[in-house]
N, C-alpha and C positions, 0 to 999 in steps of 0.2 A: 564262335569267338566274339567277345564285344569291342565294339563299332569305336577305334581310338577318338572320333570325333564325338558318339553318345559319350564317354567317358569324359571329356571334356567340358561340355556342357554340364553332367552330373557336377563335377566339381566346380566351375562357376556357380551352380544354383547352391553346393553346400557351403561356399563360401559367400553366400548373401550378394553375391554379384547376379542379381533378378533380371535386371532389362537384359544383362549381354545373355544370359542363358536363356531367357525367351528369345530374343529374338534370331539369334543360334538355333534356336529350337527348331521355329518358324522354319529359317530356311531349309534347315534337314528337310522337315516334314514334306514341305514343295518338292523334295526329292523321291522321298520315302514314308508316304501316305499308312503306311501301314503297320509304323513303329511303334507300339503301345509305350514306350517307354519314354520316346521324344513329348508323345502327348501329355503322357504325366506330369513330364517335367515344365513343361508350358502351362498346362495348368494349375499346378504348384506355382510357379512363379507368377502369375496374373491372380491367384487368389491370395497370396500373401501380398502383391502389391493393391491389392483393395478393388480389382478389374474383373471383377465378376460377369458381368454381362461379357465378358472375353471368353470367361472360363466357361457360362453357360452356351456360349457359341461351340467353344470345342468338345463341350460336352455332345452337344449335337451333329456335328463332324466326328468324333471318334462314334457316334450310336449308329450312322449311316455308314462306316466304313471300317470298323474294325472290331468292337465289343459294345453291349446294349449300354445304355446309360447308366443302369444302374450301379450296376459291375465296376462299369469306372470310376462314377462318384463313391462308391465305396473303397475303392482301392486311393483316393484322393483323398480323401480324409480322414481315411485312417494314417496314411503317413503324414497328416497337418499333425493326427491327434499323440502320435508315437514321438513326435519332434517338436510335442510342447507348442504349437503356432494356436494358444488358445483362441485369441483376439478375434485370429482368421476365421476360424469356423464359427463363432459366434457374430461374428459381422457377414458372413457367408448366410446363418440361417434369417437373417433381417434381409437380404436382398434376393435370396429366391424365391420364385412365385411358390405361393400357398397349393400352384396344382400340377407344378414340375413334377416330372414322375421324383428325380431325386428328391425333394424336398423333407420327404419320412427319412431318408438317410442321415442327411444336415444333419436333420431333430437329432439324431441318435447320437452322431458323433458332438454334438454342443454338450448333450446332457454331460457325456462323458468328462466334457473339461472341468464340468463342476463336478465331478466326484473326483478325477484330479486333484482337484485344489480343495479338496475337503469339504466344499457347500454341499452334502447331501442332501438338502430340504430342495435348494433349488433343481439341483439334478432330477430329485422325482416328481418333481410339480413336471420337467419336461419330457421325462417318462411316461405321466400319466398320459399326456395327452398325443404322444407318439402311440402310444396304445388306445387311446379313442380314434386316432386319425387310417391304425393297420387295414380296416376291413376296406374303406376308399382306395386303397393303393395298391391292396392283393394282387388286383386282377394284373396288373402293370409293373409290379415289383414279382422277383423270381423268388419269393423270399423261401419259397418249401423246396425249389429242385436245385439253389447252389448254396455250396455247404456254408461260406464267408456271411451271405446274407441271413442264412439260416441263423447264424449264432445272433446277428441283430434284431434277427424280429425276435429269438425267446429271451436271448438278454435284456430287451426294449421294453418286453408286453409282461415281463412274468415280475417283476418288481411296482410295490403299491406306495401310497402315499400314506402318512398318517390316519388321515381322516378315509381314506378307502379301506383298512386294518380296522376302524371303530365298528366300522358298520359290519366289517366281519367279526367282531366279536359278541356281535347283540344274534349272531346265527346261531341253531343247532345242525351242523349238519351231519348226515351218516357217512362214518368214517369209507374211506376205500379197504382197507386193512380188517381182518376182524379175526375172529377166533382163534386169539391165541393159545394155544395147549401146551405146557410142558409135560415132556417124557423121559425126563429122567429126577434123580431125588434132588434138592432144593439145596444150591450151595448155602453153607452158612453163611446167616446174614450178620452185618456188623463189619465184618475185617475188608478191608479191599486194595485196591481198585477190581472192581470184576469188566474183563474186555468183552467188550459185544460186538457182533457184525451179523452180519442177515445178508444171506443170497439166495436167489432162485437155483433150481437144478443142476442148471448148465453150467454156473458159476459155481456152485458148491463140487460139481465133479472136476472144474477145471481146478481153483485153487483154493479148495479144503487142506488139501494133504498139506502142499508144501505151508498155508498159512498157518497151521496149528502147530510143524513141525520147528515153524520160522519163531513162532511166540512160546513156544516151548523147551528152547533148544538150552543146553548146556545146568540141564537139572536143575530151572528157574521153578520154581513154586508159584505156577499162573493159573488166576481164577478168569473161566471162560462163558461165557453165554453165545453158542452158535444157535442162530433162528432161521430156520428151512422156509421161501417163503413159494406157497404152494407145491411146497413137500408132500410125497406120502409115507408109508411106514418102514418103506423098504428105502430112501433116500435117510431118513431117521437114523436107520439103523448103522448104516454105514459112517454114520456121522459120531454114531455114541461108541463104533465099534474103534473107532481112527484115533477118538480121545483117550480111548481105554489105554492105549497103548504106549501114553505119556504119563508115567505115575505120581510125575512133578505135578500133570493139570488135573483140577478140579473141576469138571465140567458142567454147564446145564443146556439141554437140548429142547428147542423149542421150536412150534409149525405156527404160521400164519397163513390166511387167506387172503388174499385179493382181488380189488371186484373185477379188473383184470390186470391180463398176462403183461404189463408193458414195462420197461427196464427204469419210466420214472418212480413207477411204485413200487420197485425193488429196493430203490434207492432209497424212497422215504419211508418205507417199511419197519426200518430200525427206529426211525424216532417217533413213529406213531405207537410204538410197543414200548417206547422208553419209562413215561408213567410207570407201568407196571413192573418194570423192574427197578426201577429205585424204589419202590416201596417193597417187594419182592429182598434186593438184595439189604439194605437200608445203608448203602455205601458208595462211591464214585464209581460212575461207568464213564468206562470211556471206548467209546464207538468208535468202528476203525473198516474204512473200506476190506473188502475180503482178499482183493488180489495184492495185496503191499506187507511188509515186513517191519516191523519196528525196527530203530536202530538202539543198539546196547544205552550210546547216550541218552535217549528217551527214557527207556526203561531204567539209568541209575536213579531219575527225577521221582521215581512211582512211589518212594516210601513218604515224597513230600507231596502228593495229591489229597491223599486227607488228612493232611493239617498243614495246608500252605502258610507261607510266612503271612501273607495276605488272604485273606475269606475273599473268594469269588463263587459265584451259582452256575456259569459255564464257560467254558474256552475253546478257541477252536485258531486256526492260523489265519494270519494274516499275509494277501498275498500283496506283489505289485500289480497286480493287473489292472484294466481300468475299465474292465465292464462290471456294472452291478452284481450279476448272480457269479461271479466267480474273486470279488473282493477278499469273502470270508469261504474257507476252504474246508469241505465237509470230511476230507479223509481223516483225518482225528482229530477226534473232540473227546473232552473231558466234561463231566453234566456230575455237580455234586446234589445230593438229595434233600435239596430245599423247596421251600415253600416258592421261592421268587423262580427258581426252576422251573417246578410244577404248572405256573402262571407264564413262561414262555412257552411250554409246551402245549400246553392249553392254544393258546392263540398262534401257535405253529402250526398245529392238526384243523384249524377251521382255516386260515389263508394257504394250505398246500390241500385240503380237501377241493376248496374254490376252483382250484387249476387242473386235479386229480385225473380227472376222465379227459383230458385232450390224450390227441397222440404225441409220442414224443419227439413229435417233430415241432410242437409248439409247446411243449413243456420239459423239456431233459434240463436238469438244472434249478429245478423247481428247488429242491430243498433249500442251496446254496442260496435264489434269488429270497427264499425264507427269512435265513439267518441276517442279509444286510438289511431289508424291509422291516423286520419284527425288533432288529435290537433299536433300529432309528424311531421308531413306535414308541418304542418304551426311554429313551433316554427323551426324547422330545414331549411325553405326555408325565414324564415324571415318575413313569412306574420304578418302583423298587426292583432293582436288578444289576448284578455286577457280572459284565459280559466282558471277559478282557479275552487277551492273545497267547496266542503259549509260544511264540514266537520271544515276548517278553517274560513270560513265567518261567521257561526252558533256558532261552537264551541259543534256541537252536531255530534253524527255519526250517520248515515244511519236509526239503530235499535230504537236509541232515538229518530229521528228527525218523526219515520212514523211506522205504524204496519201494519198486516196481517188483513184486516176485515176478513177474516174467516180460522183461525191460524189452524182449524179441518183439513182443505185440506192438510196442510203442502206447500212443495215445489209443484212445477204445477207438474213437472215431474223432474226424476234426468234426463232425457233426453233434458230438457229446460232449466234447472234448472244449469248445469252443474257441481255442488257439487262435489269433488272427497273428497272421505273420507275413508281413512284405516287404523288400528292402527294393530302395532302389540301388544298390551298392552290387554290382558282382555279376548283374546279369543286363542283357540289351534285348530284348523279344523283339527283334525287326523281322517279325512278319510272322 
């Protein structure tokens, strides 16, 4: 049951009444050392009142006596960064010492307020150097065994700067992805939109059926591209055998390789094969995770993807979130067969090769951290490229436009997933 006096305190701090809830807090705490939630609230209130060296005291008291520091300052700045207290955490990262263990956190949640507020350039000028700063902190930060921090260190390190993008595009590097085969006859090219998705085994056994059944339903006339990645003949099969059985879809089945087994180059598997199917199909693809469903409203939009009232070269959604690699939303995207395309992709496949070979404990989300880095590349160097939202094309968001074919799962992992969610609203953790 929560604690009527935490409760009271809560709502003095949400009504801006700071000293009476700190020092409310204070006294709890003398009682009850072991409350994580009086200590948030005290140092919430001492870091929006500019008392920093207070907060790094109880940062240090809550490390000795209830959870490690990190944990905490992450769990404090994310509710600075979720209630808008930009000021704070940007005056926060000016007065913590350069070799506090938190101090890599700061970085992470300041960046964050400038993508908030739209400054992208300045957010990854403080990305960059949160990601020069990780390998110093590793040993001191839990950043690989809890899952909250996890999302900060690949959200932090997996997003590049302009001029870090340039130098990756004077590379040739050898793709992770490679031979790709089709095995069945070649949809005709010209008419479209043709839908693609790519999954590994495990996912193509879990949610082939119901996806092809879900995008093929009610004798829609749907052109498809499923791609097997590290398929063999007998996966193939079952794949060309499930579409047969749709006489509305026109199917095309395709294998890829990968130089390995890991769920981030499953993920990016589809757009490293993209190239060749818009030249392949010579029509709009639009890529679409495997385990989700279009919604009818999506699909009445499909006769207006090739010949939008406005010419764009790609679209994809736009979230609220406000960590870097999950702004721009990889579950569908629409990629028309241009030239300025061609030249994202291009420099998509050498900055997601860069990251390629980690494990996905420091890269799940690569693609997504891709799409915010490469379109800010290109609008900031002037390249030719019309990257809008189909948020605005559709007039639908993300949730209406697509669902979970199997909502039972929930999120894949909060480790994939990246979710950060904490309230101080509803619950009291004393003890």
């Amino acid at each position: 049951m929560n604690n009527p006096r935490v409760d009271r305190i809560i709502a003095l701090y949400r009504a801006d009444a700071l000293g009476e809830a700190a020092s409310l807090a204070m006294t709890e705490l003398a009682q009850n050392a072991a409350d994580r939630t009086l200590w948030s609230v005290a140092a919430l209130c001492f870091a929006r009142l500019g008392e920093f060296a207070i907060v790094l005291d109880i940062v240090a008291k809550v490390n000795r006596l209830v959870q490690p520091a990190p944990l905490f300052l992450n769990r404090i700045c994310h509710w600075l960064l979720d209630d808008r207290h930009f000021g704070t955490l940007r005056a926060f990262l000016t007065m913590i010492p350069d070799n506090h263990v938190g101090h890599i956190i700061v970085l992470y949640y300041a960046a964050c307020t400038y993508l908030v507020m739209g400054d992208d350039g300045q957010a990854l000028a403080l990305f960059s150097r949160f990601r020069r700063l990780v390998p110093a902190f590793m040993p001191a930060v839990p950043f690989l065994t809890d899952e909250r921090l996890n999302v900060v260190l690949r959200q932090g390190r997996l997003v590049a700067t302009p001029a870090e993008i340039a130098v990756l595009r004077e590379r040739t590097p050898v793709l992770p992805v490679d031979r790709l085969c089709f095995h069945t006859d070649r949809i005709p090219a010209g008419a479209g939109p043709v839908y693609a998705c790519s999954a590994d085994p495990k996912y193509a056994d879990l949610f082939a059926a119901p996806f092809v059944a879900a995008l093929a339903r009610d004798g829609r006339p749907t052109r498809l591209h499923l791609s097997l990645v590290n398929g063999d003949a007998e996966g193939v099969a079952r794949l060309v055998a499930l579409c047969a059985g749709f006489p509305q879809l026109t199917a095309d089945v395709s294998t890829v390789q990968t130089r390995h087994p890991t769920s981030t180059l499953y993920a990016c598997a589809r757009f490293f094969t993209l190239p060749a199917l818009l030249a392949r199909y010579r029509a709009p693809v639009v890529t679409l995770d495997i385990d989700v469903a279009l919604d009818d409203r999506f699909r009445a939009w499909e006769p207006m993807i090739g010949t939008p009232a406005e010419p764009f070269d790609l679209a994809c959604y736009r979230t609220l979130r406000n960590e870097p690699g999950s702004i721009y939303n990889a579950r569908v995207m629409v990629w028309q067969p241009t030239a300025h395309t061609a030249d994202f992709l291009d420099v998509f496949a050498k900055f997601c090769a860069n990251s390629a070979d980690e494990v996905p404990a420091l890269n799940w989300m690569l693609d997504q951290a891709a799409l915010f880095s490469i379109r800010h590349y290109f609008v900031t160097t002037g390249r030719p490229l019309n990257f809008v939202t189909l948020n605005g094309l559709t007039g639908l968001g993300l949730d209406e436009a697509s669902s979970n074919l199997r909502p039972e799962l929930g999120e894949k992992s909060a480790l994939r997933g990246g979710r950060l969610q904490f309230s101080l609203d509803g619950h009291n953790d004393g003890g």
